[in-house]
C-alpha positions in Angstrom: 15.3 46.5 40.9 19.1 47.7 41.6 21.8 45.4 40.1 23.7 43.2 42.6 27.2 43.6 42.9 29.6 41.4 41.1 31.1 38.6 43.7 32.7 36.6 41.7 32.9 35.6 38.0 33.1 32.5 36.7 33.6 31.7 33.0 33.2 28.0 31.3 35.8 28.2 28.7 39.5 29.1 27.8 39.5 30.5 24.2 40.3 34.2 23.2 36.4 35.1 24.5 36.9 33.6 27.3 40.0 35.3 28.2 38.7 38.8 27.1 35.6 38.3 29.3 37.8 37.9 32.3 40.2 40.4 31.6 37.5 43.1 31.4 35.3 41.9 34.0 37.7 41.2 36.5 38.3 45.0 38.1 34.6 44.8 38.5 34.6 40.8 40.3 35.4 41.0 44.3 37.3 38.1 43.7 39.2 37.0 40.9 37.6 35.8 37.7 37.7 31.8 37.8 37.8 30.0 34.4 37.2 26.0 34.1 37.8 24.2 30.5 38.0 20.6 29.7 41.6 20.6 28.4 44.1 21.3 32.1 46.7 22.2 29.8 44.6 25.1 27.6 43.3 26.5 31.0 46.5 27.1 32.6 47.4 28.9 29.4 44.6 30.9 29.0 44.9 32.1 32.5 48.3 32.9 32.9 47.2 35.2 29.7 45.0 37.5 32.0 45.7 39.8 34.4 43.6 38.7 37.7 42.6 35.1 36.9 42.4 31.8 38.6 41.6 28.5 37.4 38.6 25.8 39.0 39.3 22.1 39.5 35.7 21.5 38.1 32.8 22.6 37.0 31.2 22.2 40.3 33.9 24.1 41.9 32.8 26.7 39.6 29.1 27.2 40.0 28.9 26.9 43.6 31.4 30.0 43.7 30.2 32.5 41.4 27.6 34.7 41.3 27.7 35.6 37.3 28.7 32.9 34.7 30.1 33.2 31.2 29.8 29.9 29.0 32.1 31.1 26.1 32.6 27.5 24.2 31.5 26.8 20.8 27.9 27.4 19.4 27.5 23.6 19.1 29.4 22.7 22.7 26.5 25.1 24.3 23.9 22.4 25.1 26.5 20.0 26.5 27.8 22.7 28.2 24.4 23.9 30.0 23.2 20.2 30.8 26.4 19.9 33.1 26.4 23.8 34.5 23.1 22.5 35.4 24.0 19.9 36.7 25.9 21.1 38.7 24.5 24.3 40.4 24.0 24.2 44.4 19.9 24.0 44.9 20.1 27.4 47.3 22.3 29.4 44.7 20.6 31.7 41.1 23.3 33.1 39.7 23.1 34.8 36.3 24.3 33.3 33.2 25.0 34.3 29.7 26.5 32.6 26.9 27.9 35.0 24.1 27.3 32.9 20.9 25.6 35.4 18.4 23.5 32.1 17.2 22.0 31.1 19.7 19.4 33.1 22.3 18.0 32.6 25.8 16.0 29.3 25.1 19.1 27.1 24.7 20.1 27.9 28.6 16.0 25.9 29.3 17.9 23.7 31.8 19.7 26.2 33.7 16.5 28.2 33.9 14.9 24.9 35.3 17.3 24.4 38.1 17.1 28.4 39.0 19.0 30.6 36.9 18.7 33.8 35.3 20.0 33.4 32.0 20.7 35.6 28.9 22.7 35.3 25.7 25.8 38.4 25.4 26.8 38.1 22.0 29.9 40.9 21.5 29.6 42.1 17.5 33.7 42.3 17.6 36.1 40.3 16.5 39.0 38.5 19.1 42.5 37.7 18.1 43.9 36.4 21.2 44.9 39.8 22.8 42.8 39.8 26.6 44.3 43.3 27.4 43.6 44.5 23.8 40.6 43.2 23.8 39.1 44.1 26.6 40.0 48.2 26.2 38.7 47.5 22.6 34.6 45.6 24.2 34.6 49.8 25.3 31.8 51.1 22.9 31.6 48.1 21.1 28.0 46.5 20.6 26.9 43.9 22.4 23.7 41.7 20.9 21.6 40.6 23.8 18.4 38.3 24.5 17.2 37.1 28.2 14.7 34.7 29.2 13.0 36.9 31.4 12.7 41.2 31.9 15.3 40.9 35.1 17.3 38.6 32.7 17.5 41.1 30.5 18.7 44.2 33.2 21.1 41.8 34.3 22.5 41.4 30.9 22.6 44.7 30.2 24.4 45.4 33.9 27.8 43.4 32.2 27.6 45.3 29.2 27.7 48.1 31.2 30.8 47.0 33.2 32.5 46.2 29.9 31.4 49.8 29.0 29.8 49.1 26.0 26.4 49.2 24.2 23.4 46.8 24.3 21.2 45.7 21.4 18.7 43.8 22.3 17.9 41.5 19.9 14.4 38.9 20.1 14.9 35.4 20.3 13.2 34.3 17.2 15.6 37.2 15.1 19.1 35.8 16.3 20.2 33.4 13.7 19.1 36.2 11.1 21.2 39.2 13.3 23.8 36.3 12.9 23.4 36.2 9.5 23.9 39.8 9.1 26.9 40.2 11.2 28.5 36.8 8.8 27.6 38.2 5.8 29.2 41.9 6.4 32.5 40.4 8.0 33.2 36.9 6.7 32.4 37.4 3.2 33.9 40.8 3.0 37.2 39.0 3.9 36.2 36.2 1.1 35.5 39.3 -1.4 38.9 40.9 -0.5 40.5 37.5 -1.0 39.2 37.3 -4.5 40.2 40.8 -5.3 43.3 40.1 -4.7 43.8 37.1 -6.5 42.8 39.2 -10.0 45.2 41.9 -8.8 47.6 39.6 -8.9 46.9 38.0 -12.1 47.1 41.3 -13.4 50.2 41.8 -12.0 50.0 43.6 -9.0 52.6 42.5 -6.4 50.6 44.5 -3.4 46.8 44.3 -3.5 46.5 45.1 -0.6 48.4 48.2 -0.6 46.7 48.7 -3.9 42.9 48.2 -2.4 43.0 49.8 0.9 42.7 53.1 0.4 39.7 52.1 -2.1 38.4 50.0 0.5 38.8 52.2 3.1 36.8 54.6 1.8 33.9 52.7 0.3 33.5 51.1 3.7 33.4 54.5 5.3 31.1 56.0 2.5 29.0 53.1 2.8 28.5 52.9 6.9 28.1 57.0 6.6 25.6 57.4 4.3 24.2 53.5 3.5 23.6 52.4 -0.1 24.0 55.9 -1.5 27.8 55.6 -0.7 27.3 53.5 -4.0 29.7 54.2 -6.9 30.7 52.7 -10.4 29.5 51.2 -13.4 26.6 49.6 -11.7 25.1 52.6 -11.1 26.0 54.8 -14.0 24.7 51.8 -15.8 28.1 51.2 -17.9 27.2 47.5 -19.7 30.0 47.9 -22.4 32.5 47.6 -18.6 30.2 45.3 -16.8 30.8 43.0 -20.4 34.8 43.9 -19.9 34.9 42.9 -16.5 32.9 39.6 -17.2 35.3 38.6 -20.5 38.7 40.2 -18.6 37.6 37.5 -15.4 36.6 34.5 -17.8 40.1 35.0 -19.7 41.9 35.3 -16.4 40.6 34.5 -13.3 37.2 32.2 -13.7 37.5 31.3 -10.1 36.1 34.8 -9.1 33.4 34.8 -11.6 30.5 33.1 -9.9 30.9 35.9 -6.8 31.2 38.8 -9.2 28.3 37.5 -10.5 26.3 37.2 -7.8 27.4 40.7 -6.0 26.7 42.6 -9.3 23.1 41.1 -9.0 22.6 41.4 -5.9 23.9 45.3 -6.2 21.4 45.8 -9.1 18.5 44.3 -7.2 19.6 46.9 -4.3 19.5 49.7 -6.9 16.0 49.3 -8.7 14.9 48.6 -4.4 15.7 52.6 -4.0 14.0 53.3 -7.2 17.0 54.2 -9.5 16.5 52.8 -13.5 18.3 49.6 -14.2 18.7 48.8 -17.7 17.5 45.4 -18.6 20.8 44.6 -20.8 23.0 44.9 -17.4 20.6 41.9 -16.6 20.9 39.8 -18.9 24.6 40.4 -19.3 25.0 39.1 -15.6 22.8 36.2 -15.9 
């Protein structure tokens, strides 16, 4: 099966995705990208942001012009969203469409595959400030997380990732909320862990954590993406519990806020380390419990 040229594409939706989507995707749409949101005032915003945009009086407008559809609106506006898309799509047109929630997979687009659509879920493992021309260079070699509803679902979806020149990862639909998960736990709660760092700095008297943790950081990310768990340094792993005990007092003295998370990373690190077979002393343990 060859992949059908891109007509038109529509996208459902005016955020930072939204305008990403249609920056990168427009070169590759005959005619420009439309977009359609609920608020008139955030979709005339969002497309003056873009390079080659339009904006549809409706959501009917919209699927009964385009050929490929984004819906890039929040996880829990998805089913709303799909109901009315559904709704709404001409009985003699199947156009593909994709939602790029990292949640959610194929099964929530049920009604659009009812009234004749190949659907997918496009989730891109990347962040979006509001930049559209930034953004869309920066969807180049990025990962994207998909799941379809059906094998030609899934070339499709793999067909835009391809335009947006980047990398597909197909993910089942029964693993997305744990890929999800995964992706929260790396990026989120490293910013929460970096937040918390900072805060002890400071109580110690540092007027620039960050310039004080970055090249730390920097390089424990880099150690640890390069080489996995063994990028793993510190008194952890040379087993130091006279520190670990320093750390614990210095926090409780100090800064009692950050102790529940130091905590719980310092177990969850010694769980890690007696999981690749290195020796854990029992006393680090029950020091941290």
């Amino acid at each position: 099966m060859t992949n059908p040229s891109l007509h038109q594409f529509g996208i459902v939706g005016s955020g930072r995705v939204a305008q990403a989507l249609a920056q990168a995707l427009a070169p590759h749409s005959v005619a420009p990208p439309v977009l359609w949101g609920r608020s008139p005032e955030k979709l005339q915003a969002a497309v003056a942001r873009v390079d080659r945009a339009a904006a549809s009086s409706s959501i009917h407008q919209l699927a009964s012009a385009c050929d490929v559809i984004a819906i890039a609106v929040s996880d829990d506006a998805i089913g709303a969203v799909t109901a009315d898309l559904a709704a709404a799509l001409p009985a003699d047109r199947a156009p593909f469409v994709f939602h790029v929630s990292g949640r959610s997979g194929a099964a929530i687009l049920e009604p659009l595959c009812a009234a004749g659509a190949l659907t997918a879920a496009i989730h891109p493992a990347m962040t979006f400030t509001g930049d559209p021309q930034q953004e869309a260079g920066r969807m180049a070699e990025a990962r994207f997380a998909i799941t379809g509803s059906t094998p030609a679902a899934i070339q499709r979806a793999r067909h835009i990732v391809a335009l947006l020149e980047g990398i597909a990862v197909e993910i089942a639909e029964d693993r997305r909320p744990l890929y999800h998960a995964a992706l929260c736990h790396a990026s989120n709660h490293l910013v929460t862990l970096m937040t918390g760092a900072s805060h002890a700095l400071e109580k110690a008297g540092v007027h620039d954590p960050a310039g004080l943790l970055a090249p730390l950081v920097r390089a424990a990310l880099e150690n640890s993406l390069k080489q996995g768990f063994s990028g793993l340094s510190g008194p952890l792993l040379r087993g130091d519990d006279r520190t670990i005990g320093s750390h614990l007092d210095a926090l409780d003295t100090w800064y009692p806020d950050l102790l529940p998370a130091y905590r719980a990373m310092a177990l969850a690190t010694l769980d890690e380390l007696e999981r690749s077979g290195s020796p854990v002393a029992s006393a680090l343990y029950s020091r941290l419990r």
